[in-house]
N, C-alpha and C positions, 0 to 999 in steps of 0.2 A: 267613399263617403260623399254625400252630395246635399251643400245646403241652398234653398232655393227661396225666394221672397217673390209671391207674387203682389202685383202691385197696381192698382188700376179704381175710377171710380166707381160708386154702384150701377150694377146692371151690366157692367163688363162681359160677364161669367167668369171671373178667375177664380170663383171657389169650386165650378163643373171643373174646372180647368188642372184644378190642381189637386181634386180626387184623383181623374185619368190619371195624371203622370205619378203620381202616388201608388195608386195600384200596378204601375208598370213596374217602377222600381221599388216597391214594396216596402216604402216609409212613411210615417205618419205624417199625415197633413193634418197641422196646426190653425184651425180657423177660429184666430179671436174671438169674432163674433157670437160664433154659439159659445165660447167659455163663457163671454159676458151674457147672453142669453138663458143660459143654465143656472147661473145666478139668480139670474131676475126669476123664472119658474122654482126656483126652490124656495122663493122670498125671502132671502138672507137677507141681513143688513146694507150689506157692499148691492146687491141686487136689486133693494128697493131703492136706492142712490145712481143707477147703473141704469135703472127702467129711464128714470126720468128723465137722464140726461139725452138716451135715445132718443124718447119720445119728441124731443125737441130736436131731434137731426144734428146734434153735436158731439164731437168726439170725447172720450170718455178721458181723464186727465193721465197723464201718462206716468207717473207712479202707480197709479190701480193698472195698468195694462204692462208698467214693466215688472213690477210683483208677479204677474199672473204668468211670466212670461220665464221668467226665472226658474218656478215653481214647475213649469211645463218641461224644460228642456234639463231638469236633473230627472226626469224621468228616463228608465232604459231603454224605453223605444226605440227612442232618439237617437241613440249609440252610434247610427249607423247614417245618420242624416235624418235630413225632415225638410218639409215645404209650410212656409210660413205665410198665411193669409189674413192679412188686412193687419199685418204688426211686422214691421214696425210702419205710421205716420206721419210723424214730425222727426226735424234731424237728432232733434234729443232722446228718441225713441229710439232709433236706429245707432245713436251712441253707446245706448245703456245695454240694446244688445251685442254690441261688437265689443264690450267688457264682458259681458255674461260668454261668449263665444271663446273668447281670448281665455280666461281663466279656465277655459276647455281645452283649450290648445288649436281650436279650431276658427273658421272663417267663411263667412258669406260666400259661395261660389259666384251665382249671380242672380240679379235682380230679372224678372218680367216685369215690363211694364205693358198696362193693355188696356189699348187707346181705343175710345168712342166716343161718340158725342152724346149729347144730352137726349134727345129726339130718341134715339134708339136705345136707349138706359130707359126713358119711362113706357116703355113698350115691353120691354122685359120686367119690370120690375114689379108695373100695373098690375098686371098678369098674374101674379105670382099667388098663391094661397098654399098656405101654412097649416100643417095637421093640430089642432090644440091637446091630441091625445101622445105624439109620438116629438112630433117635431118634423115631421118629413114635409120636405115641399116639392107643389107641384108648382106649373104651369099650363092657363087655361087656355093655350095656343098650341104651343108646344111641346109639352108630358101633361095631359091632361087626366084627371083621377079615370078609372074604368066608371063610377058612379059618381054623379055631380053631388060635389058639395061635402063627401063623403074618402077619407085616405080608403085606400087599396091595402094599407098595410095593417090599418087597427081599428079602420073601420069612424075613426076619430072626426070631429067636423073642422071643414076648412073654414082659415077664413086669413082677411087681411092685414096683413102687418100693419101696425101705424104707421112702421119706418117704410114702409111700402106703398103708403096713400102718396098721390102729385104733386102737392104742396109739401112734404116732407123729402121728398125722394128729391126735387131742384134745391131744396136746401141741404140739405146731402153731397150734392153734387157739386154747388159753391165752395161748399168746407173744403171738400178734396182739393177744389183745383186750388183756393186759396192758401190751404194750410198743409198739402200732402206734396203738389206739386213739386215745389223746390227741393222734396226731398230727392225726387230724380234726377236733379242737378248734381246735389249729394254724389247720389252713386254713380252718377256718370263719367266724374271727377275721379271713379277708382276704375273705369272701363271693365264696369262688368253688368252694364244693362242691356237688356235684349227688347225692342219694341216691336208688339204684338199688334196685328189690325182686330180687334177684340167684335167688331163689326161683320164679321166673316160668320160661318156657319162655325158647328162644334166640331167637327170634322177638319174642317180646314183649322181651323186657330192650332187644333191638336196638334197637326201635320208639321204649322209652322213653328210650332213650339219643338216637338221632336227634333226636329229638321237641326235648330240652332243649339239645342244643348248635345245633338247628336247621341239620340237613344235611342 
C-alpha cells in the first residue's frame, strides 16, 4: 500500500507527475482541483461558491476540501493506496486527513515537494489551454492540440483558464508560498518529504521521483 501527497506550487507539474506514477503503481490519483472544478461545470451550489473563490486565486476553505476528501478516500479504489494532489494545503488540512487516514488504520507514506520559481510556473501555466467540451488540457509549447484552438479528443474549443491568466496565476503563487509553505515544515518534522527540482524536464522529475520512492 502506498500513500503519496504531492505538493508544490502552480505550474510545478505535480499533477503530469502524479498521473505517471499513478499509472506505474496502478492507483488513483486524487487531484482536488478538478473535484472542485467538476463542481463548478455541473453548477451545483458548493460550485458556484467554489467558481468564485478560484476566480480570485484563493484557496477554497478547508471544511469544503476536507468533506470532499473524506468522501473520496471511502471510495474502493483507494483500498490499495492513492496519490493525493493539491490536498492537503494548510496544517489543519493535513490534520483532518491524518484522522480521516488513522480511522483507516492507515498513514501518509511520504510527501513530494516540487520546487520552482515563479518565472517558470508562468511559462507553463500561460501556455496552458483547456478543452470547454471534455476538460482535457493541452499546452501551446509543449502538448500542443494537432488543430489550433481545437481538443484532439472532442474536437471541443480551447481556451484559458482565468486561474491561468498572469495576474491570477502570481497570486496563486503568493497563496502557496504564504499559506501552503509551512505546511512542508509540518511534514518535515515527521521525516518524510522528498524535494523535487520540479524545474527539470518530465523525464527527469519522473526519474528523480522514481529513483527516491524506489519504483
Amino acid at each position: 500500500m502506498s500513500i503519496y501527497i504531492f505538493l508544490g506550487p502552480p505550474g510545478s507539474g505535480k499533477g503530469t507527475q502524479a498521473k505517471i506514477l499513478a499509472n506505474k503503481l496502478r492507483i488513483p490519483h486524487i487531484a482536488m482541483g478538478d473535484i472542485l472544478r467538476e463542481e463548478v461545470r455541473r453548477k451545483t451550489s458548493l460550485g458556484i461558491k467554489i467558481e468564485k473563490i478560484l476566480a480570485e486565486g484563493k484557496l477554497v476553505p478547508d471544511s469544503v476540501t476536507g468533506e470532499v476528501a473524506r468522501v473520496r478516500l471511502s471510495l474502493p479504489d483507494c483500498g490499495q493506496g492513492f496519490i493525493f494532489d493539491g490536498f492537503p494545503r494548510t496544517q489543519l488540512q493535513a490534520e483532518t486527513l491524518e484522522d480521516i487516514l488513522k480511522s483507516q488504520g492507515r498513514k501518509v507514506d511520504k510527501v513530494i515537494y516540487f520546487s520552482i520559481l515563479l518565472k517558470a510556473a508562468l511559462e507553463r501555466l500561460s501556455l496552458r489551454r483547456s478543452c470547454r467540451g471534455c476538460g482535457a488540457v493541452y499546452h501551446l509549447k509543449y502538448n500542443p492540440p494537432k488543430h489550433s484552438g481545437k481538443c484532439d479528443a472532442c474536437g471541443g474549443d480551447l481556451y484559458l483558464r482565468h486561474d491561468d491568466e498572469e495576474d491570477v496565476i502570481k497570486n496563486r503563487f503568493e497563496v502557496f508560498l504564504s499559506e501552503t509553505k509551512p505546511l512542508i515544515e509540518y511534514y518535515k518534522n515527521r521525516d518524510i518529504v522528498i524535494q523535487v527540482d520540479a524545474s527539470k524536464s518530465i523525464e527527469d522529475v519522473t526519474k528523480e521521483i522514481f529513483q527516491a520512492l524506489n519504483v
